[in-house]
C-alpha positions as CSV (number, residue, x, y, z in Angstrom):
1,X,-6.7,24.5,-12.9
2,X,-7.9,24.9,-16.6
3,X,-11.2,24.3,-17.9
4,X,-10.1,21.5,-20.5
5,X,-8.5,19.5,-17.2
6,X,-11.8,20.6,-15.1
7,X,-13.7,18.6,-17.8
8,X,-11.4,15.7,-18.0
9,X,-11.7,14.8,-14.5
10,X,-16.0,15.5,-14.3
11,X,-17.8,12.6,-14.4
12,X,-20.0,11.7,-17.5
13,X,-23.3,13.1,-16.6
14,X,-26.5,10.8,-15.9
15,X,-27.8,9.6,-19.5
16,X,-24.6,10.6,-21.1
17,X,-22.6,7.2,-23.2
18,X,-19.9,6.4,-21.3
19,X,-16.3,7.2,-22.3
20,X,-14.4,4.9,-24.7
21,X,-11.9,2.8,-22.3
22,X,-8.7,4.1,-23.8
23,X,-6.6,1.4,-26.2
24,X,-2.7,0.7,-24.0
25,X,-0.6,2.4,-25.6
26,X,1.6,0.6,-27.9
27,X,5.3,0.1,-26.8
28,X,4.0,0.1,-23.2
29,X,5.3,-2.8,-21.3
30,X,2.4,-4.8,-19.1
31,X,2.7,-5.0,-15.0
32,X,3.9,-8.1,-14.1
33,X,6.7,-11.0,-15.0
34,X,6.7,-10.9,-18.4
35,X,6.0,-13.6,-21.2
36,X,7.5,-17.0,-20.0
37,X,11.1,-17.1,-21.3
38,X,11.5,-20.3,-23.4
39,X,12.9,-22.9,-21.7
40,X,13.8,-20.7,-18.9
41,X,14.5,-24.1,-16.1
42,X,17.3,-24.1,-18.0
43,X,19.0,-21.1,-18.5
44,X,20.4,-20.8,-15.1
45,X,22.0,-24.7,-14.9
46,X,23.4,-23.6,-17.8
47,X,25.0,-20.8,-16.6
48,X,26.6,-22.2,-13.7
49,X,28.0,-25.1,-15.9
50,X,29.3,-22.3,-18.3
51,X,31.3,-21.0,-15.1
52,X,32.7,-24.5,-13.9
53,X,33.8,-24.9,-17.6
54,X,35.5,-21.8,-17.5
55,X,37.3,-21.5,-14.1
56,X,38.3,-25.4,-15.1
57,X,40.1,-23.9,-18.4
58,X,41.7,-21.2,-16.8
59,X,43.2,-23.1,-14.1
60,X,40.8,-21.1,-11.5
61,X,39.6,-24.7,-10.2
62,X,41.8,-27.3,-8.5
63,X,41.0,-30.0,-10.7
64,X,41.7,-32.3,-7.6
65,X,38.8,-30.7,-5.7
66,X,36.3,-30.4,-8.5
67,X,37.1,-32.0,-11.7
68,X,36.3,-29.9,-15.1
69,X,32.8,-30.8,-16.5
70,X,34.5,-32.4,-19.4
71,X,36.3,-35.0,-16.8
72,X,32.8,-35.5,-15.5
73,X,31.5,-36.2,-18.2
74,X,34.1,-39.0,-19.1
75,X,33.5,-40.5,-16.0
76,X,29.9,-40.8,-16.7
77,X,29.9,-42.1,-19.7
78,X,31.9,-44.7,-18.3
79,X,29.7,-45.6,-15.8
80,X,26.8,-45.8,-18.2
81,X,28.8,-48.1,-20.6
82,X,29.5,-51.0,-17.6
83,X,26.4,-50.3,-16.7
84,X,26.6,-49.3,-13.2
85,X,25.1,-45.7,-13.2
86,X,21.4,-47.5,-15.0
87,X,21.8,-49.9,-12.3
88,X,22.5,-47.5,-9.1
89,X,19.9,-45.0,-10.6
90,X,17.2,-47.6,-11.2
91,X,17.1,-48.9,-7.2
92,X,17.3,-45.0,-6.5
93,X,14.4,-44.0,-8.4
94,X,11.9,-46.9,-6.8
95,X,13.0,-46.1,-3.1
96,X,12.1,-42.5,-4.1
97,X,8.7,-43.4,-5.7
98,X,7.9,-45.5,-2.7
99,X,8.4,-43.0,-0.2
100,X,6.7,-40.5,-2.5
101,X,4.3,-42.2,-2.9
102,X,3.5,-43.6,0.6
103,X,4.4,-40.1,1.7
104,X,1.9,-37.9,-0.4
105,X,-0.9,-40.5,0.7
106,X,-0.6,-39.8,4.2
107,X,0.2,-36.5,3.6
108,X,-3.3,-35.6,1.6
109,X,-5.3,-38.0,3.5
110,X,-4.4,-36.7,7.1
111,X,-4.9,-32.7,5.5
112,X,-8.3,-33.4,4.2
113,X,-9.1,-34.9,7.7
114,X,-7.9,-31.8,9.3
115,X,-8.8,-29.7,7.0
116,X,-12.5,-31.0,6.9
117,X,-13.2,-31.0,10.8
118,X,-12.3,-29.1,13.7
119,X,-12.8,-32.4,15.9
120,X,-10.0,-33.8,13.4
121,X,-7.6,-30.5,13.7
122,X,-7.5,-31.1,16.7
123,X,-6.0,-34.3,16.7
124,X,-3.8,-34.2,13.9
125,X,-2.0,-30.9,13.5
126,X,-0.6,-30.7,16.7
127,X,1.4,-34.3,15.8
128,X,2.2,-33.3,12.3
129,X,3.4,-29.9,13.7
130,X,5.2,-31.8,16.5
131,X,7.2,-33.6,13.3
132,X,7.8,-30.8,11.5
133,X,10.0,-29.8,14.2
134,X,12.0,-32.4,14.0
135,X,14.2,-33.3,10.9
136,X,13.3,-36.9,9.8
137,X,17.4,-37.4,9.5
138,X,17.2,-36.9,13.0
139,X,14.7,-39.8,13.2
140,X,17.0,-42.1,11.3
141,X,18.9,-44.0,14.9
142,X,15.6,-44.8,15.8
143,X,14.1,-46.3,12.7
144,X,17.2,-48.1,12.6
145,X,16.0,-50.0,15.6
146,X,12.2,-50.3,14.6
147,X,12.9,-51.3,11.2
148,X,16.7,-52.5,10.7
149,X,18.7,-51.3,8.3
150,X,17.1,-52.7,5.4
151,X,14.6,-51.0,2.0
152,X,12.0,-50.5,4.7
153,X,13.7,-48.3,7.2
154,X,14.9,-46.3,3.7
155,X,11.3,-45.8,2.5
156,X,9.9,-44.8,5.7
157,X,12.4,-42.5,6.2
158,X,11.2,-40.6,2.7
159,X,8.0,-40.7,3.4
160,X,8.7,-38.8,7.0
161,X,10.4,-35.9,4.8
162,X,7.7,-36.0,2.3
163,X,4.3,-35.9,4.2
164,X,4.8,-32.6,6.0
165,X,5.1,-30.6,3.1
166,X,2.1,-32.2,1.8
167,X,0.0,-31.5,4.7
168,X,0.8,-28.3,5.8
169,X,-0.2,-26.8,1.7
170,X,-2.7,-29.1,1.3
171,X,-4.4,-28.1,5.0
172,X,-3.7,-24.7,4.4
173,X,-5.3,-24.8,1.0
174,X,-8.3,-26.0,2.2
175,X,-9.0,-23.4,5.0
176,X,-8.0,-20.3,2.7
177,X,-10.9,-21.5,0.4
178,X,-13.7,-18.7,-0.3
179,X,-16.1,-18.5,1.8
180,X,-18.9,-17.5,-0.7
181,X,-18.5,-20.5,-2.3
182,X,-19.5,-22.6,0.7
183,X,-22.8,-20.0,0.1
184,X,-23.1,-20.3,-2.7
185,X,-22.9,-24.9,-2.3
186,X,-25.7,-24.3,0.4
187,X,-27.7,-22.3,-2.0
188,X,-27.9,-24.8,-4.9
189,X,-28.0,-27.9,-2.0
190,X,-25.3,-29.5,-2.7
191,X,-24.6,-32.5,-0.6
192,X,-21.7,-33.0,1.4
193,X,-19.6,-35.6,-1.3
194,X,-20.8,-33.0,-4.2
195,X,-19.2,-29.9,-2.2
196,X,-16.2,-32.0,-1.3
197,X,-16.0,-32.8,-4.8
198,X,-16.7,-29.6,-6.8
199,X,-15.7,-26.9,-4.4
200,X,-13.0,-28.5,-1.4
201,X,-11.1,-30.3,-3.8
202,X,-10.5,-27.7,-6.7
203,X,-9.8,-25.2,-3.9
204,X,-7.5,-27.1,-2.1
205,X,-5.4,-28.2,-5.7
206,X,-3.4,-24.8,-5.5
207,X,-1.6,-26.0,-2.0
208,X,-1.5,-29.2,-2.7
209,X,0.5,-28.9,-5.8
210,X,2.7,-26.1,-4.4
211,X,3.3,-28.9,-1.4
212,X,4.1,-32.0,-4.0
213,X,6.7,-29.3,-5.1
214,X,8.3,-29.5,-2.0
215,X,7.7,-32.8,-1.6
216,X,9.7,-34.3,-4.4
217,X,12.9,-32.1,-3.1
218,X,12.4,-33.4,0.5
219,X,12.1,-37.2,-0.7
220,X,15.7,-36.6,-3.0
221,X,17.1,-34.8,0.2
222,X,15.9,-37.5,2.4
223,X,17.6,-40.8,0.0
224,X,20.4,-38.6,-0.7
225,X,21.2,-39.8,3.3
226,X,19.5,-42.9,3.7
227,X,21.5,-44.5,0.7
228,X,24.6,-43.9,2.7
229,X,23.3,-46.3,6.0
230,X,24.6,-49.9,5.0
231,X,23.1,-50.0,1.3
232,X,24.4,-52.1,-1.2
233,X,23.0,-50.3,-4.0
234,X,21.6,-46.4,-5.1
235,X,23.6,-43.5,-6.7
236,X,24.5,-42.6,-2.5
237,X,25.8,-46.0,-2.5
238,X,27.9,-45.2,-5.3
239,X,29.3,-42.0,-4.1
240,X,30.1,-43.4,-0.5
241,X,32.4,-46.1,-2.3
242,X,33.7,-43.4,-4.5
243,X,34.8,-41.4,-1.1
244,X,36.5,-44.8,0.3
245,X,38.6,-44.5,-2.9
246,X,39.5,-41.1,-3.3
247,X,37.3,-40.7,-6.6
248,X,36.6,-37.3,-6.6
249,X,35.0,-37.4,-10.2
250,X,31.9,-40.4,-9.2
251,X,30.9,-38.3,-6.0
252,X,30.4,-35.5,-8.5
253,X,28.6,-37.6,-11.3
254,X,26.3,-38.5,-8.3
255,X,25.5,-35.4,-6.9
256,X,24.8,-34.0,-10.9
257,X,22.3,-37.2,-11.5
258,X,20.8,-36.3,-8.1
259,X,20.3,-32.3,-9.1
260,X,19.0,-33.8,-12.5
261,X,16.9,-35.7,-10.7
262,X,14.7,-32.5,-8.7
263,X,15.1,-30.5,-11.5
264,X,13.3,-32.6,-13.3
265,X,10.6,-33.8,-11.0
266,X,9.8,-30.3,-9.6
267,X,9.5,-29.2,-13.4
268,X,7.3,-32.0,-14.3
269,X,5.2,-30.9,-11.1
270,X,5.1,-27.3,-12.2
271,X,4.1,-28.4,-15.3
272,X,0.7,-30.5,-14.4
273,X,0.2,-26.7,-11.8
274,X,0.0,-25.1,-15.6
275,X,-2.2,-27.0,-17.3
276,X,-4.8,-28.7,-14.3
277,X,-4.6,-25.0,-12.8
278,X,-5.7,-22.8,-16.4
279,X,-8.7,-21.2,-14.7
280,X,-6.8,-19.0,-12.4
281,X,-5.7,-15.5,-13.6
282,X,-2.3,-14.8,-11.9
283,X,0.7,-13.0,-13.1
284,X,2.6,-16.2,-13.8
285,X,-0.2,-17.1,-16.5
């Protein structure tokens, strides 16, 4: 090995200034994801309704099975002109916010129980795990018979698909905090609310975002079934009387509103994750 590369690879001796940190190169690409593409949530709907438009124009696409997007979008408009689609999407969206709602409470209320004492583990997350074995879908006959078949069976049966999600990030947040930070909360003498407040909580945030993410799929998922069992009402209402009739082109404008729909919500949630989560360093940041 040469003297020059002997020297290069000495460290500085004791006294000496250290060595300049070397300036990245320029035209060298950084580790990591990249720069956030622009309106990236949207590029890839738009590329699968670029393929439907074009296997429609070439005849690739049984127009019988699946309608061109241009059909669908007749048939929307249609809807939104008598003013059936505003009406089926209006009772849709509050049985969603209800269960959401009701869902994410007992969800986060039930984690921080377990999360916050063993005695309280114990007790909970064997039950929760119990349900998360079993699809709340599956639960659906016998709601039926506590509840009827009426809003309240509906909502219940949302909240069942939303809690789990919630709990399991939310708990799992809380027991993959730091350590040191607990230390360092004993060290100033913090009191128990104060530690909760400016250490559990903040800590916790992370999971209980990333489970809100799957909770607003899991309540669409959930009234995406429930609105078929004797409802009067709903975009699921809407598509079941649109399968009675053979239209084809309404069971599609359903299932697009209800894809709107978690897009939408899951990118408004990812959106509050950006800006309540800015202290963290990550590679998507």
């Amino acid at each position: 090995m040469s003297t020059t590369a002997l020297d290069e690879q000495a460290p500085p001796a004791v006294g000496a200034p250290a060595a300049p940190v070397r300036p990245r190169r320029p035209g060298r690409k950084r580790l990591g994801p990249g720069r956030p593409v622009p309106y990236g949530w949207a590029i890839g709907p738009l590329l699968l309704l670029a393929l439907w438009a074009a296997g429609s124009g070439l005849g690739l696409v049984d127009a019988r099975s699946l309608p061109a997007p241009w059909t669908i979008a007749g048939t929307a408009g249609d809807l939104i002109d008598n003013g059936k689609l505003q009406s089926h999407l209006a009772t849709s969206a509050q049985r969603a916010l209800l269960g959401l709602l009701f869902g994410v409470a007992a969800g986060l209320v039930l984690a921080l129980v377990s999360g916050l004492s063993r005695l309280g583990e114990a007790v909970i997350d064997g039950p929760v795990q119990i349900k998360r074995a079993i699809p709340s879908l599956a639960l659906i006959p016998l709601l039926i018979l506590w509840f009827g078949i009426g809003e309240t069976m509906k909502v219940v049966t949302i909240a069942l698909g939303v809690f789990v999600p919630v709990y399991i990030h939310t708990h799992n947040g809380l027991r993959t905090i730091d350590n040191r930070y607990a230390e360092l909360a004993e060290t100033v003498r913090l009191g128990r609310l104060a530690f909760v407040r400016h250490v559990v909580l903040p800590g916790a945030l992370p999971g209980f975002l990333l489970g809100m993410r799957f909770a607003v799929t899991a309540a669409w998922l959930a009234l995406v079934v429930v609105e078929q069992v004797n409802a009067t009402s709903g975009i699921g209402y809407m598509m079941e009387l649109a399968r009675t009739y053979g239209q084809t082109d309404v069971i599609i404008v359903g299932l697009v509103v209800y894809g709107l729909l978690g897009l939408v919500s899951d990118a408004l949630v990812r959106l509050v994750e950006r800006r309540t989560l800015t202290w963290r360093r990550t590679l998507a940041g």
